[in-house]
N, C-alpha and C positions, 0 to 999 in steps of 0.2 A: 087401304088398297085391297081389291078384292084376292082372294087366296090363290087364284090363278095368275092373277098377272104379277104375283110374286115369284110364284113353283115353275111357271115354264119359263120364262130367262135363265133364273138357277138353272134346270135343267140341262138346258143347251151349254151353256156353259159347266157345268161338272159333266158331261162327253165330252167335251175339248179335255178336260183337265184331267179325267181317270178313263184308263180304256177297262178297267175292270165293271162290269153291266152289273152282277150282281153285288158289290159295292155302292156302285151309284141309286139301286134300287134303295140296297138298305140305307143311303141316304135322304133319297128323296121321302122315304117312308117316313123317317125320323121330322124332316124339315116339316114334312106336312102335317103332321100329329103335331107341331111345334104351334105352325102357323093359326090350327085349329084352335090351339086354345089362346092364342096372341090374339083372334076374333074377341075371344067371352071376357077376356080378362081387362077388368076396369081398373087397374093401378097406373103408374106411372110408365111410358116405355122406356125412361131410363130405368136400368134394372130386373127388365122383364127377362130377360135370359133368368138372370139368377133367381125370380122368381120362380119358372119353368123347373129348373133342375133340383130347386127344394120339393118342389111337389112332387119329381120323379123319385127323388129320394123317397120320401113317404111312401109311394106306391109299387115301386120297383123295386125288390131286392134281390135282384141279379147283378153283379158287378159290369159282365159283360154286356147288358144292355145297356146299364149306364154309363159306359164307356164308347159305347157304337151311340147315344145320344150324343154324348157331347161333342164326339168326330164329328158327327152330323153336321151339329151347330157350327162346332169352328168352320166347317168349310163353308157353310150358308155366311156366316158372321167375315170370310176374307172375300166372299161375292158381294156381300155389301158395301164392304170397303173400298173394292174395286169403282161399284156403282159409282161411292160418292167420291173419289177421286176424278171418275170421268164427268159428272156432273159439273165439276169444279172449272174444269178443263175445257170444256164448251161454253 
């Protein structure tokens, strides 16, 4: 799926969900630097998250970025959920 018609549904929907803007910034930032490497990355997609936040590990050692990452994800990772419930349901 290309990287946009992943990021603006999310989008739309984290406005409904946070009224705080620069929250939802620093999450879409997060999803999208997420997305970016969910492009490159030849493994399995089960387990790509956890793939992703090893490699944050490695390159990040700031606690609090790695904690504003994984916010990120969880809420990308209950839009997806969301997605595939309503998929199920149509």
């Amino acid at each position: 799926m290309h990287r946009s018609a992943a990021l603006a549904p999310f989008i739309v929907w984290l406005a409904s969900r946070d009224p705080d803007e620069a929250a939802r910034r620093r999450h879409r930032d997060q999803v999208e630097r997420y997305l970016r490497w969910a492009d490159l990355d030849r493994g399995p997609a089960r387990g790509r998250r956890e793939r992703y936040e090893r490699l944050l590990r490695h390159v990040e050692a700031d606690p609090a970025a790695m904690n504003a990452a994984r916010t990120a994800l969880d809420r990308y990772a209950e839009f997806q959920q969301i997605l595939a419930l309503t998929a199920v349901a149509d």
